[in-house]
N, C-alpha and C positions, 0 to 999 in steps of 0.2 A: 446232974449226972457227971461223973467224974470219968476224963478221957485216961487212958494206960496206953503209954506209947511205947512200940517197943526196942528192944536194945539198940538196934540198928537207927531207929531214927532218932533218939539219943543221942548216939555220936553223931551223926549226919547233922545236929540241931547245932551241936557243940563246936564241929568244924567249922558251920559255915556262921556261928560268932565268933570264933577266931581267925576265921579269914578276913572278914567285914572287919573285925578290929584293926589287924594288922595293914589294912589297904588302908582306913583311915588315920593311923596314925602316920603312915608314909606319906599321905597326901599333906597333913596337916603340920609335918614335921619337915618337909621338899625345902631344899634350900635350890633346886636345879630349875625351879620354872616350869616342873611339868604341870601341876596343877593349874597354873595361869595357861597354859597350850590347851588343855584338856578343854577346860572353861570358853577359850579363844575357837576350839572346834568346831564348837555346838552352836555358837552365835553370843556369847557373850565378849565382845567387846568394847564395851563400852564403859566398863569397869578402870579403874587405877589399879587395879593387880589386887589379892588377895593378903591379907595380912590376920594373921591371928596373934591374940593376945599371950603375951606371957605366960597368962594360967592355963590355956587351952597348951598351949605348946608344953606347960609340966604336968595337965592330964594326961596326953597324948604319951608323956614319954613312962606316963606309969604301966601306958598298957602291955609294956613287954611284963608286967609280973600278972597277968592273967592265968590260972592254973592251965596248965595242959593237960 
């Protein structure tokens, strides 16, 4: 059976992937330490801080060409 969703939830579906995308490219891309505070709130401290790769840091920066 094939779902039909309608217009509204569409956009609604649509928004809230380019919200998710843009929070994570902010977090992934933070040069300010908020991501290590966030992580530091919740009980993670026991970590050396958060470091992502090169590539993740030049996926991240492609998501600003996600259609709107």
């Amino acid at each position: 059976m094939r779902t039909v969703y309608k217009e509204h939830d569409k956009l609604t579906r649509h928004q809230d992937i380019a919200t998710r995308s843009m929070l994570a490219q902010q977090l992934i891309l933070d040069t300010t330490g908020k991501l290590e505070s966030m992580n530091q709130s919740v009980g993670y401290n026991h970590d050396a801080g958060i470091e992502f790769s090169q590539e993740i840091k030049t996926e991240a920066e492609k998501l600003d060409q996600l259609p709107q």
